[in-house]
N, CA, C and O of each residue as an XYZ file, in Angstrom:
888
protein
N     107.162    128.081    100.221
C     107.040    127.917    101.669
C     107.991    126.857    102.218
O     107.943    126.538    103.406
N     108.759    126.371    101.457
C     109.942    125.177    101.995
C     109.140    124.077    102.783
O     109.417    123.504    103.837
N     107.993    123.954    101.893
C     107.154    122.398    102.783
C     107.256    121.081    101.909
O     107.228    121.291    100.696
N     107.338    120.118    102.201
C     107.259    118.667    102.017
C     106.033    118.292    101.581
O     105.022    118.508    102.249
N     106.019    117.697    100.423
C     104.477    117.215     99.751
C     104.815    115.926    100.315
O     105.904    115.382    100.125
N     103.791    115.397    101.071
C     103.354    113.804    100.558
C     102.297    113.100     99.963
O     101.278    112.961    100.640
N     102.327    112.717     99.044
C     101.014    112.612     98.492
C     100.297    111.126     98.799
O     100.750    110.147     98.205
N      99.475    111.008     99.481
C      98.961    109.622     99.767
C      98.406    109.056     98.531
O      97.390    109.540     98.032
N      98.943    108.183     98.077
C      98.206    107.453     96.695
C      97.905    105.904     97.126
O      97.977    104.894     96.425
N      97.516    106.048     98.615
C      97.223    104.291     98.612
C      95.988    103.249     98.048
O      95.697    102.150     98.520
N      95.476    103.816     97.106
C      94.166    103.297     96.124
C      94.627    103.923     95.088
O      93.710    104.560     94.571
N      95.988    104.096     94.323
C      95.894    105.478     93.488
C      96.932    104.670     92.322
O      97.326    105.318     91.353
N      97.366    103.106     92.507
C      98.809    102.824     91.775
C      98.036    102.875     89.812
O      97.066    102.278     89.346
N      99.031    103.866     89.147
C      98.537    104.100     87.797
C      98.050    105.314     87.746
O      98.425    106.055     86.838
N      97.062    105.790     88.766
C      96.007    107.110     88.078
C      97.419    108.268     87.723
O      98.588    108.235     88.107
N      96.751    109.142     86.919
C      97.534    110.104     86.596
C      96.387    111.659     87.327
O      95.214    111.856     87.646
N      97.449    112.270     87.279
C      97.449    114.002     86.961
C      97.767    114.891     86.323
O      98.695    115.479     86.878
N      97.362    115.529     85.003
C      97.636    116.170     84.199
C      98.865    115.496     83.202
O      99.729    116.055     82.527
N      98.562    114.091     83.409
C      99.232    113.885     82.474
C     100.598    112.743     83.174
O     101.127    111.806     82.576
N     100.830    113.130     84.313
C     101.650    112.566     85.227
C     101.285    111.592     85.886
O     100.237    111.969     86.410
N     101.466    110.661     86.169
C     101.314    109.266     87.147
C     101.315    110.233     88.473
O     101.793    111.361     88.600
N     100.592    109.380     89.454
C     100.733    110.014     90.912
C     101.802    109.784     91.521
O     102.586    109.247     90.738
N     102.205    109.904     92.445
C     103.335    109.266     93.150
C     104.310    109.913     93.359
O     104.916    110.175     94.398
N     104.536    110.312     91.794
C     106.228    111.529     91.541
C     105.990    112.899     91.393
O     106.813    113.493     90.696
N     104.823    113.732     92.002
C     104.531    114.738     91.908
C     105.161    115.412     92.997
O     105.687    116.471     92.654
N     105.300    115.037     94.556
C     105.695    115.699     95.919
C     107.257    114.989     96.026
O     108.054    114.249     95.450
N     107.072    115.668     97.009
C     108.069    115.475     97.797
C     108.865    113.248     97.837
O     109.902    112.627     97.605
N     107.810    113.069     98.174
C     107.621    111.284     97.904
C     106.054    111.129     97.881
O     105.219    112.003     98.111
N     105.811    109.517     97.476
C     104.524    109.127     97.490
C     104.196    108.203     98.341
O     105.201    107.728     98.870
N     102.948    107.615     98.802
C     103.144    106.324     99.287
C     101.925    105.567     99.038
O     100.819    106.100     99.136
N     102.114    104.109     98.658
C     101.250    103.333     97.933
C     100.708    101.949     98.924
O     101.559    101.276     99.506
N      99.719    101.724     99.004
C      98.960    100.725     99.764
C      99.069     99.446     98.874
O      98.671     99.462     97.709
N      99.713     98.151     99.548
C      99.367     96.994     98.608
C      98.652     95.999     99.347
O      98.750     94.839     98.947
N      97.816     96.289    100.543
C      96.882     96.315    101.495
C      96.244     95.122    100.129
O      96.441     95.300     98.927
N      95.265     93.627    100.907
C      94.822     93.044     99.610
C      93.594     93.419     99.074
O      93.015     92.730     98.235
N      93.073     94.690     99.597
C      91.996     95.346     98.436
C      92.596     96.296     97.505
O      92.054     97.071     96.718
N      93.281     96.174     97.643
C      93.834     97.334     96.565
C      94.249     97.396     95.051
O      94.300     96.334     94.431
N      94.444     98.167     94.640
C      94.876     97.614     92.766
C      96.092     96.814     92.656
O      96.009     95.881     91.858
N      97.129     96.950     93.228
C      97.963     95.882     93.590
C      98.108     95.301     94.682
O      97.597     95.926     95.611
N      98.605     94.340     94.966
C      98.656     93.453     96.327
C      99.698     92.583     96.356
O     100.078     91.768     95.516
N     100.229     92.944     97.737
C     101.136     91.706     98.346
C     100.493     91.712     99.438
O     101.066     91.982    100.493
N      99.386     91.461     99.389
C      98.646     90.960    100.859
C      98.584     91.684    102.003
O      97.593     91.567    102.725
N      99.999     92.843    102.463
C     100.271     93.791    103.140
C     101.159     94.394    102.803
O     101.941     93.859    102.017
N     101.433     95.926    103.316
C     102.598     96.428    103.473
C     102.498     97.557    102.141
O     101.387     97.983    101.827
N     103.332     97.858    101.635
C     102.996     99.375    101.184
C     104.887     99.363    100.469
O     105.738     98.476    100.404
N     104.854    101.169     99.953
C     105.708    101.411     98.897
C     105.638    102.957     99.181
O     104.646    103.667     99.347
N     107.204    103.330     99.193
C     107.205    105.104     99.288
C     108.324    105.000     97.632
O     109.188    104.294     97.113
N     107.437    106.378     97.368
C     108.431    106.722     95.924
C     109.083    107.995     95.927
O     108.380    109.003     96.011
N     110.192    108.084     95.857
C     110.817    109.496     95.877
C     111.914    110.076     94.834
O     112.715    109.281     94.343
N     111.956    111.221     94.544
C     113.388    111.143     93.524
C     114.486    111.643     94.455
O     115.587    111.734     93.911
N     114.440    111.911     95.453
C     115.401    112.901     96.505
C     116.001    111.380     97.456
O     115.403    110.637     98.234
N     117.268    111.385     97.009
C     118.154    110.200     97.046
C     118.574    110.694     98.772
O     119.203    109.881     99.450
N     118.315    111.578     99.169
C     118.729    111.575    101.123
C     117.750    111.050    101.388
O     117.824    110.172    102.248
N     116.395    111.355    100.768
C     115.013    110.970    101.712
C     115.175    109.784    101.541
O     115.036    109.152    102.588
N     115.517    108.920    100.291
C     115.485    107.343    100.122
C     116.721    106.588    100.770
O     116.754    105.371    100.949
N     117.650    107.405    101.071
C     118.424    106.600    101.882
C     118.067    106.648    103.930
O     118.609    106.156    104.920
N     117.078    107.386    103.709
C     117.109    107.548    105.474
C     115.530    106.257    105.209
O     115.108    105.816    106.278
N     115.035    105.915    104.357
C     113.647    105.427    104.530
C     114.497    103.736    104.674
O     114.219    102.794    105.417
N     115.521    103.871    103.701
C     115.974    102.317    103.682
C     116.842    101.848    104.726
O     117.105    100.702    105.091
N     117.245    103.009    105.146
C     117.881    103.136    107.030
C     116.819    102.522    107.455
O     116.834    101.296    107.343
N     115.821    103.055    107.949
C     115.019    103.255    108.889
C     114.307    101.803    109.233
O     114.184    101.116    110.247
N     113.893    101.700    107.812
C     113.494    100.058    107.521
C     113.668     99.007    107.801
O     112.831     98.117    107.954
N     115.098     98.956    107.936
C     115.757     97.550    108.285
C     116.256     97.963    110.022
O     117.304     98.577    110.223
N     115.933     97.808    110.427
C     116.062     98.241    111.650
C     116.787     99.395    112.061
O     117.007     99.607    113.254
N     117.120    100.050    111.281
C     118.021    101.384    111.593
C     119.502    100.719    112.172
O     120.076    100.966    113.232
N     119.943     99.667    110.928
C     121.288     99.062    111.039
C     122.307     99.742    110.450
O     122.098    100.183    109.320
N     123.420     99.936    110.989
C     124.200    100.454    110.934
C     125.191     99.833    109.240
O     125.273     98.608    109.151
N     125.585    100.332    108.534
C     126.665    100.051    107.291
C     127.509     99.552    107.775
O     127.799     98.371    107.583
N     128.213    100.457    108.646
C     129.728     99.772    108.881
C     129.794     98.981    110.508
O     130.642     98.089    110.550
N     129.316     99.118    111.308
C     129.176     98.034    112.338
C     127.964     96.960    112.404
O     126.872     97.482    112.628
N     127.962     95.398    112.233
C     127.191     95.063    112.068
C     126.103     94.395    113.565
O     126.258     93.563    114.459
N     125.609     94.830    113.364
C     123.912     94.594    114.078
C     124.054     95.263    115.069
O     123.772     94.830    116.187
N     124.656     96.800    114.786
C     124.954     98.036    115.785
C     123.921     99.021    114.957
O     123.914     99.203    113.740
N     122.852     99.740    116.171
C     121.544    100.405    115.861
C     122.021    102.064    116.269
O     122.089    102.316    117.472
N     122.258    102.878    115.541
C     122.575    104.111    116.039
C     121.394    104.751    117.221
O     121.421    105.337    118.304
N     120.101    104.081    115.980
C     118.955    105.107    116.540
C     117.800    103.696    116.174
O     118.008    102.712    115.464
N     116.527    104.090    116.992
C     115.317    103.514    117.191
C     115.062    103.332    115.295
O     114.805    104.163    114.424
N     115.289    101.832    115.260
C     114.449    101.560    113.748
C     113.249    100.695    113.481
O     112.392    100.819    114.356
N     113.039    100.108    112.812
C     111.667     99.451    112.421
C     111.747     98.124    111.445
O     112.544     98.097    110.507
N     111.148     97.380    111.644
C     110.924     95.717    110.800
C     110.244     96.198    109.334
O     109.719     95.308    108.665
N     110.236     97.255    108.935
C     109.486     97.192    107.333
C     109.875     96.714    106.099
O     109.645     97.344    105.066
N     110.763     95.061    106.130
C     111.192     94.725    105.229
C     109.827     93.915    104.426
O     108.820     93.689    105.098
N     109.881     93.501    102.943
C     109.262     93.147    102.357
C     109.644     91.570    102.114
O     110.835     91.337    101.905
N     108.825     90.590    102.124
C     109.640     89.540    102.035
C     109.898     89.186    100.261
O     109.529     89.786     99.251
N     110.597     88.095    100.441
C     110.734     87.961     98.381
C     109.670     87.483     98.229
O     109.357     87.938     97.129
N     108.380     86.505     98.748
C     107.358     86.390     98.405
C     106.695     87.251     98.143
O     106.273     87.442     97.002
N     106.471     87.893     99.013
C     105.805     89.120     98.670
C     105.898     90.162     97.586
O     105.025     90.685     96.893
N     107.306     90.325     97.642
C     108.477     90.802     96.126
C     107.483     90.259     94.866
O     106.653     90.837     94.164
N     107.758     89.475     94.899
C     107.505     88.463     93.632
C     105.669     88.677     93.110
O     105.352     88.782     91.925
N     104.884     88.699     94.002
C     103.489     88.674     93.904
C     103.281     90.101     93.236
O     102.704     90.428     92.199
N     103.749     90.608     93.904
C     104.044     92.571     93.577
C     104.110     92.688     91.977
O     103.298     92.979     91.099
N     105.325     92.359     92.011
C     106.320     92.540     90.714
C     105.505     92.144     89.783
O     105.289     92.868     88.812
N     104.868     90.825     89.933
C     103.920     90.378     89.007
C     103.000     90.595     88.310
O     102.851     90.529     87.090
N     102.237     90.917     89.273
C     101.002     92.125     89.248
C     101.557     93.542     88.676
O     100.870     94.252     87.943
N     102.670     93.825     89.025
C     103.231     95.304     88.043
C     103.075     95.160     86.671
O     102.682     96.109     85.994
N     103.420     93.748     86.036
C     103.605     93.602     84.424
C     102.281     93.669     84.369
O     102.168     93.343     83.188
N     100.765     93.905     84.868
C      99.823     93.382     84.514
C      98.734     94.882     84.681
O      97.621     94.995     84.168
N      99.487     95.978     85.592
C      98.979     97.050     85.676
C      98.177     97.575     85.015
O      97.026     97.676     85.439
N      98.473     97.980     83.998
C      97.097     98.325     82.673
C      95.865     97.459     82.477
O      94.723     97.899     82.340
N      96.306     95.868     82.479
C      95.437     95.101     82.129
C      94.269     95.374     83.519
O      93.075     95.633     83.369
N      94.890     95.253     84.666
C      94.146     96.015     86.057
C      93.291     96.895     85.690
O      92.079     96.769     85.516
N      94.254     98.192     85.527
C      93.050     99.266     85.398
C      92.085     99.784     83.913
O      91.470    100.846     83.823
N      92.154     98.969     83.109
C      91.063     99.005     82.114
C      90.491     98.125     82.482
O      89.583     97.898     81.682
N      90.488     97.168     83.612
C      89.101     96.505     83.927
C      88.059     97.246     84.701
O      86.854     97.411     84.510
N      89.267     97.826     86.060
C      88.665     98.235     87.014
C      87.734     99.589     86.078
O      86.613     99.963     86.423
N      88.491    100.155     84.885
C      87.719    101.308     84.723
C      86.501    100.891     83.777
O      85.647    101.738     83.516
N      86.386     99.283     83.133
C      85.103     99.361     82.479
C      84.125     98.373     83.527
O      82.991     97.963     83.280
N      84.778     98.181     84.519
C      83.691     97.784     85.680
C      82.933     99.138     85.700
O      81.881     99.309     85.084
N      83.562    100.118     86.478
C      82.711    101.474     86.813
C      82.086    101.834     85.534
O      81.167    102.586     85.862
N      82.078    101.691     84.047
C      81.604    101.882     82.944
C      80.550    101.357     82.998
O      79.669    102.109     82.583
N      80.007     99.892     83.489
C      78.752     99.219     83.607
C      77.752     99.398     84.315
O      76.533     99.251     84.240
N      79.171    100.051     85.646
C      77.319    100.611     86.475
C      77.259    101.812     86.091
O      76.087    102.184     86.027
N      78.207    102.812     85.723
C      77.328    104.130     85.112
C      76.475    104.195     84.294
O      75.705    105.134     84.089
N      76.569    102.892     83.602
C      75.433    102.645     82.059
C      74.327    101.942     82.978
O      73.243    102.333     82.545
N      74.153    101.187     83.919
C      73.365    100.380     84.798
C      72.536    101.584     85.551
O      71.330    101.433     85.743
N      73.339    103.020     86.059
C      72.343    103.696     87.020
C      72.250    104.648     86.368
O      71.824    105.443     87.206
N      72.341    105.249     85.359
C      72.487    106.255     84.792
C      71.109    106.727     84.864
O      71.049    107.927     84.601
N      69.949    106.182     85.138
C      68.994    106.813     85.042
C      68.003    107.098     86.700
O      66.822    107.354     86.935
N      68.957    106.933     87.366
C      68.846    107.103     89.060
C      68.464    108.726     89.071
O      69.082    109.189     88.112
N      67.748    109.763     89.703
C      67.734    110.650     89.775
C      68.296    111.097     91.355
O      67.800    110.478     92.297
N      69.184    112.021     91.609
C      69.952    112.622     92.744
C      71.132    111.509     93.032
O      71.499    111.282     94.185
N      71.621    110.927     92.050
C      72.404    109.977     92.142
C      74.187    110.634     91.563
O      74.303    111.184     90.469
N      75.190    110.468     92.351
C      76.420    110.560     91.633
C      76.754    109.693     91.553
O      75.932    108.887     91.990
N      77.607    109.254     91.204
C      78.958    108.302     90.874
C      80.560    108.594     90.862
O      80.700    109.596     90.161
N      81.591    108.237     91.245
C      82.723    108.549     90.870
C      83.298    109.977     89.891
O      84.122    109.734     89.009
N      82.726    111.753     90.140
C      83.598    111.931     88.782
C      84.883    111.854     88.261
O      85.682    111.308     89.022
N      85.341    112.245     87.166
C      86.396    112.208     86.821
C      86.682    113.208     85.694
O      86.467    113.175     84.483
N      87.275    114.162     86.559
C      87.873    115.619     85.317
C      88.884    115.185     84.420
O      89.625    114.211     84.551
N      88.834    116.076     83.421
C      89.624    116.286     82.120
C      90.809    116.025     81.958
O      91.436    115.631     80.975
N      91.222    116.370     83.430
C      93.170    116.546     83.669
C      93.237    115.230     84.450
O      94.376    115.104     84.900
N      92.601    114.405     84.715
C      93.135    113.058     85.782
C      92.542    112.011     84.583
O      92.062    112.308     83.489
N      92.827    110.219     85.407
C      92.676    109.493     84.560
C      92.562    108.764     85.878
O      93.643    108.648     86.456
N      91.176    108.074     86.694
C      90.829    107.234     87.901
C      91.446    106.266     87.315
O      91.662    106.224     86.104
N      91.862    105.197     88.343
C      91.737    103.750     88.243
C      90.433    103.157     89.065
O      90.182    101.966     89.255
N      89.750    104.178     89.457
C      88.169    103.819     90.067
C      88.698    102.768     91.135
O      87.899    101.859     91.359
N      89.619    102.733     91.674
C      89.904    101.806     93.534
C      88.130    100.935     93.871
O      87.763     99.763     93.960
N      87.577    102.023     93.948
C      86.012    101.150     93.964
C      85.051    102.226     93.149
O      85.420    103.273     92.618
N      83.898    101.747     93.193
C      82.769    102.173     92.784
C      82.101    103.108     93.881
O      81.335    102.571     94.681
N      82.403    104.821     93.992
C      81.623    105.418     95.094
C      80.190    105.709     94.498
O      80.104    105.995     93.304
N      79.121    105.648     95.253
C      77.717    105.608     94.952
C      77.246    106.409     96.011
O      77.047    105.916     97.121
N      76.936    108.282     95.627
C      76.459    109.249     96.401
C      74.978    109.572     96.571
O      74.686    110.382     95.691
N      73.808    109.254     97.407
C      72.834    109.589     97.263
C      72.099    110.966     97.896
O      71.412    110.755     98.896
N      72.149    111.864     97.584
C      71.989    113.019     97.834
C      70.800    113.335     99.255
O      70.781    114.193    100.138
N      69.874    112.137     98.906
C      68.616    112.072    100.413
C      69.386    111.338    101.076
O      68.982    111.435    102.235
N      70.456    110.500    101.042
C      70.437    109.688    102.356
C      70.766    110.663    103.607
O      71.286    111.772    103.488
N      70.360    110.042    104.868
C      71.685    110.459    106.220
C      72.194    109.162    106.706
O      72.160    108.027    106.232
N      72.611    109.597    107.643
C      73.462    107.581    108.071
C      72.801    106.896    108.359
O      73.153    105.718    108.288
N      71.313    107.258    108.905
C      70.404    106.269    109.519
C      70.113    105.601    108.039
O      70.529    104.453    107.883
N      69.547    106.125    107.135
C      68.783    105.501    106.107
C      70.070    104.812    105.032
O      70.036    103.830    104.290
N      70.847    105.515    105.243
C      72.426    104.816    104.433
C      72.845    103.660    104.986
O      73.271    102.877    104.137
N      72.887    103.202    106.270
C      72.885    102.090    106.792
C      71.467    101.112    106.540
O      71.614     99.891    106.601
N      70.204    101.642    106.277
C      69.323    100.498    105.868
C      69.433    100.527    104.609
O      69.382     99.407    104.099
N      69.575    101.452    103.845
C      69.766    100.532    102.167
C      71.516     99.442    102.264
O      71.721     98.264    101.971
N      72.045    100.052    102.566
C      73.162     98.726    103.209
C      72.901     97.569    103.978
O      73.597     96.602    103.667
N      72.323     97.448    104.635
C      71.300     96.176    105.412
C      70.747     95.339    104.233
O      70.799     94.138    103.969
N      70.285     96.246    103.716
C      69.066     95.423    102.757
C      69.610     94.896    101.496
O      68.990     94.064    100.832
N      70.807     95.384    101.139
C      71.778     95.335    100.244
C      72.415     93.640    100.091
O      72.526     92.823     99.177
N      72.857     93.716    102.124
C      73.798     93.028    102.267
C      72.421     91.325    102.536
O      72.716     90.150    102.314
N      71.827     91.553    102.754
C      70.718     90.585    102.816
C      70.560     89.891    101.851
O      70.132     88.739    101.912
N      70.904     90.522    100.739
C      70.816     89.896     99.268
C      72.141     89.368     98.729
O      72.436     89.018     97.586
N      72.930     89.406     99.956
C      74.257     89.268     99.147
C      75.734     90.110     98.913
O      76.925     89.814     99.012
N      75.003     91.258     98.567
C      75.689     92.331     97.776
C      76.406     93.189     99.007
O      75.733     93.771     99.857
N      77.688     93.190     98.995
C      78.236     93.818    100.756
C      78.781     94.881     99.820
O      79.503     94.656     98.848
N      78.289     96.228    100.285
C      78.910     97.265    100.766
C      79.629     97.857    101.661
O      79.969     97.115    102.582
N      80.121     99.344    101.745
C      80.898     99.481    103.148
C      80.466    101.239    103.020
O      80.235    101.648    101.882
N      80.402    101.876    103.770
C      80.351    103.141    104.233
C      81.298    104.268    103.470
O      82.120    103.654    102.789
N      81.413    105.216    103.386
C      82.471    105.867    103.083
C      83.185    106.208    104.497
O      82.583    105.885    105.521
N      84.737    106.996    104.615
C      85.107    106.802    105.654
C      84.786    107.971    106.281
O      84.296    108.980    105.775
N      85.217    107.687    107.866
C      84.341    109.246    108.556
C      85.429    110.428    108.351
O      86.404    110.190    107.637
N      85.343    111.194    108.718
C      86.263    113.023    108.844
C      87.144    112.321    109.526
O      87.095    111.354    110.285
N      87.968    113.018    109.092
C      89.410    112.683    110.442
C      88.918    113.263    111.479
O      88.783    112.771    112.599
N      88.637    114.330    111.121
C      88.266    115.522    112.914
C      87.431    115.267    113.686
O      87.323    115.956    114.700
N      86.362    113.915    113.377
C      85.527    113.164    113.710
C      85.980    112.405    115.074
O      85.348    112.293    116.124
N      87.519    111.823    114.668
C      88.412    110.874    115.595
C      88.775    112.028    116.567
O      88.968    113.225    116.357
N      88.815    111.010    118.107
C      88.940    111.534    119.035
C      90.466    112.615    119.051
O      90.464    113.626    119.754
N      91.775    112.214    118.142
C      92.762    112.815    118.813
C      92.956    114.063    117.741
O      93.826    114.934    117.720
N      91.662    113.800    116.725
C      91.956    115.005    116.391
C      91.114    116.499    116.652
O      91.419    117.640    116.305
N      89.937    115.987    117.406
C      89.031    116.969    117.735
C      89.678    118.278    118.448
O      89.022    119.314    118.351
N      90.480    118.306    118.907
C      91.094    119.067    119.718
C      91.804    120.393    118.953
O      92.215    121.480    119.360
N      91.722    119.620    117.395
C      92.724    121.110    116.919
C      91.259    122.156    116.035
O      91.227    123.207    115.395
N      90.357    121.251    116.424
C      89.207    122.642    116.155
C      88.404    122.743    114.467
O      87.555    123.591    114.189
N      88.866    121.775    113.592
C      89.114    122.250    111.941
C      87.539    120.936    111.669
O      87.518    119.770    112.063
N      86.615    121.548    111.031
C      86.007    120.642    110.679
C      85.799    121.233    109.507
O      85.791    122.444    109.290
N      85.557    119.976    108.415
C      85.617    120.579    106.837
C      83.788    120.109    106.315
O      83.436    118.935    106.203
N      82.967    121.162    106.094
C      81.407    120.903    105.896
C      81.343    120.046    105.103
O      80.464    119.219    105.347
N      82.302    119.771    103.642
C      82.206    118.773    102.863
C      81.854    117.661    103.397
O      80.778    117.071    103.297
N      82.580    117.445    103.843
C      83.354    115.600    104.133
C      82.494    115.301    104.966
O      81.940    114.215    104.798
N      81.980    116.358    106.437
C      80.842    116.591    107.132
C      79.781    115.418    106.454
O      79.391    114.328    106.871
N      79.601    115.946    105.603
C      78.390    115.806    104.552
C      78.476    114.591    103.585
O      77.603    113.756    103.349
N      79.546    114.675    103.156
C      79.197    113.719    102.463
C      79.752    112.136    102.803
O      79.762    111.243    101.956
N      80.139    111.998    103.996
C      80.595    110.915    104.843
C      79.097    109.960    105.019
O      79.121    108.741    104.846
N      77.956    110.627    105.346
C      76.834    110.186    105.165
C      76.071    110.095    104.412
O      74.890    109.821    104.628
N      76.563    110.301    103.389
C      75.109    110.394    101.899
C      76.187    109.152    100.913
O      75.862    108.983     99.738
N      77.130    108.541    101.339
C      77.945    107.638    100.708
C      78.169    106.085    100.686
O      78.093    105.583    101.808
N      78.455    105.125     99.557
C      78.672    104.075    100.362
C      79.592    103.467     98.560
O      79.238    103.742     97.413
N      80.666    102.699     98.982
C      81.321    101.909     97.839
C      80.393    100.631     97.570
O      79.661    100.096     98.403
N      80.579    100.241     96.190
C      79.760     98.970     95.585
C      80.938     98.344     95.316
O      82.103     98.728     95.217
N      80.306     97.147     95.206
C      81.298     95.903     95.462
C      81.970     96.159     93.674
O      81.296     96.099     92.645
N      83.409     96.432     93.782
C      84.411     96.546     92.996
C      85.216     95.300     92.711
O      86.103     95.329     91.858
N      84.942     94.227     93.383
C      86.419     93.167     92.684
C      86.724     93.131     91.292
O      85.764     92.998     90.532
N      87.925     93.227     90.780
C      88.576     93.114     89.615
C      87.848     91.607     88.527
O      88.060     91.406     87.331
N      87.048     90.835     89.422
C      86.691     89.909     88.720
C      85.208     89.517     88.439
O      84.704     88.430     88.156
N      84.568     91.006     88.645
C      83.399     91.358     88.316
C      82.921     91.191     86.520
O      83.447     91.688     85.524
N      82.160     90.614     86.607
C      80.959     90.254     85.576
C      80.272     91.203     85.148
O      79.742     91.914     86.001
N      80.080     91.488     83.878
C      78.699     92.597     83.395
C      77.339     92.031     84.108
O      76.463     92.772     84.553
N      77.297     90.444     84.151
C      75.849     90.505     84.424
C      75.923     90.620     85.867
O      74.777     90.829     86.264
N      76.540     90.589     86.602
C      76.857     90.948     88.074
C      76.990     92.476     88.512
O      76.583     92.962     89.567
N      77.552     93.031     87.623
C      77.336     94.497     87.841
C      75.748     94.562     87.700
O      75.338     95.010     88.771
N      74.501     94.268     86.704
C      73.862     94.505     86.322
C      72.571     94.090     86.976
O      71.526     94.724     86.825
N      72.696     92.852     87.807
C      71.843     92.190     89.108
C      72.108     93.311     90.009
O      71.352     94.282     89.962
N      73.209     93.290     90.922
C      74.099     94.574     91.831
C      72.890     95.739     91.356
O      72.129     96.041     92.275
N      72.725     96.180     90.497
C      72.194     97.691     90.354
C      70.879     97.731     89.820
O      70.236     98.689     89.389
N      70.526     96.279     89.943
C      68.899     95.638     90.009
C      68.170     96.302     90.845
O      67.247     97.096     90.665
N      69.052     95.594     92.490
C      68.790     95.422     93.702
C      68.658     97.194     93.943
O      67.725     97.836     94.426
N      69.561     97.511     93.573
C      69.985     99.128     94.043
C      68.676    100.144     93.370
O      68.417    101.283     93.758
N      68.240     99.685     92.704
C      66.935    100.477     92.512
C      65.804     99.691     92.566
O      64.921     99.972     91.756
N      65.524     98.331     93.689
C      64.826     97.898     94.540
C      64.794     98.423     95.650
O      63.699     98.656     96.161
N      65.537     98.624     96.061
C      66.033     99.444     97.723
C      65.886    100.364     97.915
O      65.555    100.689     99.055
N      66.085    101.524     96.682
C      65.773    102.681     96.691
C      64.619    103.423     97.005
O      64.553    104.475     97.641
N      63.743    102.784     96.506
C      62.076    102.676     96.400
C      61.854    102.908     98.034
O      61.262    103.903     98.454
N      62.347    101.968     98.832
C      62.042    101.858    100.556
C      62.729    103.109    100.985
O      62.420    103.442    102.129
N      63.459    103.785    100.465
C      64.680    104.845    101.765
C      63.960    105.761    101.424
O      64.138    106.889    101.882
């Protein structure tokens, strides 16, 4: 069909697909280093591509859409998306350390699957045969909730300490996209029966294990 993949991997730096890292599968990728994320420079982000026109119009575009051969002459409308070397540097750093990242992040999610495993109507994160998560966070699906009661086990959560956050809503939900008509029943659905558990990289077994104390204290009330 002569279409352009982009693959959003901004919680995604490391996971694979069939074997492949994400990123270099489409057309380009693009990576969040936003400071919740598996890597971080505090802000700002990363496109990956092998198609050397697309990477030269992105590094155009970037620096203000400055011209090569006349200097601080703008052909066309560009943009401030430079990275600073601080930022460089924090990045880079955190790159040599990637693995060590995601075998934490993945035996964090190992503790609470062993912690709730005995929750009934409960999911967790899966993860098929052909991928390899870096688990970004801990998703925790409860099959009875709706938003009313998903927001009080989150209340009651956060009372104790323990902050959660929602899963995010439908796009088609947002006002500018209602208009093109497309609502998907999934996401419908499971936007409200959802909520992430507190994931920091510098999570504790016995902290996972209090965390999912509480979580089948709470449960009991919804």
């Amino acid at each position: 069909y002569s279409l352009y993949v982009i693959e959003d991997c901004a919680e995604a730096h490391g996971a694979e697909y069939k074997g492949r890292k994400v990123g270099n599968l489409g057309t380009c990728g693009v990576f969040s280093f936003y400071g919740n994320k598996i890597i971080t420079t505090g802000e700002g982000g990363m496109l990956t591509t092998n198609d050397s026109e697309l990477y030269e119009r992105a590094k155009f575009l970037k620096d203000h859409a400055m011209s090569k051969d006349r200097r601080y002459f703008h052909p066309e409308v560009g943009y401030n998306y430079r990275m600073t070397n601080i930022q460089a540097a924090l990045g880079l750093a955190q790159l040599e350390r990637i693995n060590e990242i995601i075998e934490k992040k993945r035996e964090i999610f190992k503790w609470y699957k062993e912690c709730l495993k005995d929750l009934q109507g409960i999911e967790l994160n899966p993860e098929k045969e052909w991928a390899k998560s870096v688990y970004w966070m801990v998703c925790f699906v409860n099959e009875k909730f709706d938003e009313e009661s998903r927001n009080e086990f989150m209340k009651r959560l956060k009372e104790k300490g323990v902050d959660t956050r929602p899963f995010f809503y439908p796009c088609s939900m947002m006002p500018m996209y209602k208009k093109e008509g497309f609502i998907n029943p999934v996401s419908y659905e499971i936007y409200k029966k959802g909520i992430n558990l507190p994931s920091s990289y510098n999570l504790k077994r016995e902290e996972v294990e209090w965390i999912s104390q509480r979580i089948k204290i709470f449960l009991k009330f919804i």
